[in-house]
Structure formats: C-alpha cells, structure tokens
C-alpha positions, 0 to 999 in steps of 0.5 A, a space after each residue: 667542027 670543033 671550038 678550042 676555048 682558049 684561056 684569057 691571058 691575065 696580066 698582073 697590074 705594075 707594081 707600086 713605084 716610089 713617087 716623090 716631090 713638092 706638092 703642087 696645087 691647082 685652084 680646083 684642088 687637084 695635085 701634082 708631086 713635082 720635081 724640087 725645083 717645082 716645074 711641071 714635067 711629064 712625070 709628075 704624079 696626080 695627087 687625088 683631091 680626096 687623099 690631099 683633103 684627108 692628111 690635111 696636104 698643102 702647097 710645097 709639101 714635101 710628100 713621098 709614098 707609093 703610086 699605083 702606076 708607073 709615071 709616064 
C-alpha cells in the first residue's frame, strides 16, 4: 500500500482594505472608527488600545488608514 502525501493548500491573507471613521472610545480605552454620523454598525473597525495610546488618538477624530482585515 502506498500513502500520497498531499500538498498543504496555503492561503494567502486578504489584502489591506481602506477603513475610515470618527473615532469612538469606550471607557476601557478600546476604539471603533464609525461611520460620520457616529452610530455603531457591524462594520466598524476595532481600533487596538495600543495604537489609540501611541499617536496620541482621542474621541471624534477623524482616522483614516488601512486594516488588515476586511470589515465584516
């Protein structure tokens, strides 16, 4: 009997998508770019604690950049 070793299928990650929005903070320091009108829908982008720390980021700016994943 013989055994056919098949490749791993290797998927590439998704691209970097443009994300915009007014930035919204939580008490716990966690953020969401939100649309301009500053409601919460299911796509809004997480903003980590740390990158919000590090450029200094407050509540109502207006942030634009790339995120790694797709919104939902």
């Amino acid at each position: 009997m013989t055994t056919t070793l098949e490749h791993p299928v290797t998927t590439r990650p998704p691209a970097p998508t443009a994300a915009a929005g007014v930035l919204d903070l939580t008490p716990q320091g966690h953020g969401a770019l939100r649309p301009a009108d500053g409601h919460p829908t299911p796509r809004d982008v997480q903003v980590p604690t740390a990158l919000i720390r590090r450029h200094g980021l407050r509540k109502g700016d207006v942030v634009e950049g790339r995120c790694d994943r797709p919104a939902r």
